[in-house]
Structures are given as C-alpha cells and as structure tokens.
C-alpha positions in Angstrom: 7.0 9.0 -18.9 8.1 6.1 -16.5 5.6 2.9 -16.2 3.7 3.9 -13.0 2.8 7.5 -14.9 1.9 5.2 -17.7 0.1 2.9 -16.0 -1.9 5.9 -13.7 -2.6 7.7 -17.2 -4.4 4.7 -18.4 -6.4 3.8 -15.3 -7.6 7.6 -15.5 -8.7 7.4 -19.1 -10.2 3.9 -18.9 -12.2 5.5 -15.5 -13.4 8.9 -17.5 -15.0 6.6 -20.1 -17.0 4.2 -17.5 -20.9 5.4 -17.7 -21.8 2.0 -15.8 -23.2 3.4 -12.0 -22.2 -0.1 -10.4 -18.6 0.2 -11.8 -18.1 3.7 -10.5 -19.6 2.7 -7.2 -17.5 -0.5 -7.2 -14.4 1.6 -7.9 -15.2 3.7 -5.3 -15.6 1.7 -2.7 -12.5 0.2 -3.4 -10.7 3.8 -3.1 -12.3 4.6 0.8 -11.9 0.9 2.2 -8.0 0.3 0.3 -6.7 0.5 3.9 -9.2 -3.1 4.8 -9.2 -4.7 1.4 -5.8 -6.6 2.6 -5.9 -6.4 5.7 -8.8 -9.0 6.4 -7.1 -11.4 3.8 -3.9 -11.9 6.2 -3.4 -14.3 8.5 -3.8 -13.4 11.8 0.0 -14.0 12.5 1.2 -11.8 9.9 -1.3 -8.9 11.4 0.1 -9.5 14.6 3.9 -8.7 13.2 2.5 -5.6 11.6 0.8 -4.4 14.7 4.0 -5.0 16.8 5.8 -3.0 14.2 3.4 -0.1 14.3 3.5 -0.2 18.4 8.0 -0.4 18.3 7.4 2.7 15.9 4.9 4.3 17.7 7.5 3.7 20.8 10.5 5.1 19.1 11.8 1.3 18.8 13.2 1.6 15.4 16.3 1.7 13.7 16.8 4.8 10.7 17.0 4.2 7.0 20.2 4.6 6.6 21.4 2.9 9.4 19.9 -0.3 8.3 21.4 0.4 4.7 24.8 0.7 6.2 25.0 -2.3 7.9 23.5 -4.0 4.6 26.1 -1.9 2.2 28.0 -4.9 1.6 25.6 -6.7 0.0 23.6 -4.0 -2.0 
C-alpha cells in the first residue's frame, strides 16, 4: 500500500468514528466548496494567470505533454 492509500485509509477510519454533528458538517462543507477554499486565498495576480490559462486551453492555445517533456528531456 503506497502513502496516499495509507494516508486515504486513515482519513476514512478516523471520519467513520466521528459522532460529533459539527465535525461531520464541517467536513462536509469542506468536500462541496474544495473548488473555493483556495481560490479566495490567492492573490488576485495569481488568479488572473490561472484564468488566462483556462481561456489559452479553452482556445486550443496549449502545447501537449509530451511535447513540453521533450524539449525538457535534457534536464529530467
């Protein structure tokens, strides 16, 4: 079992034995608002690089995987 199916294991055994209504309403909160926890912590000059990343995506301005990695090789 790597670390990350360690580490999920335990999370799911620490959350079956939470009987607390706060902590379970806490936790789920968490789960339908993960997408905005971050996101209102960054500056706005880092959200604005994101967004113009999600816009050259959205417009087919990107460059593959393996491209990049090719061009990198060297160095990896």
């Amino acid at each position: 079992m790597n670390t990350l199916q360690t580490d999920k294991k335990e999370l799911l055994d620490w959350i079956e034995g939470i009987e607390d209504p706060e902590v379970l309403k806490d936790l789920k909160s968490i789960k339908e608002n993960q997408d905005s926890i971050y996101w209102d912590d960054l500056s706005d000059d880092v959200k604005e690089g994101i967004e113009k990343g999600r816009k050259d995506a959205k417009e087919g301005r990107i460059t593959p995987h393996e491209e990049v990695r090719k061009s990198y090789e060297k160095w990896l």
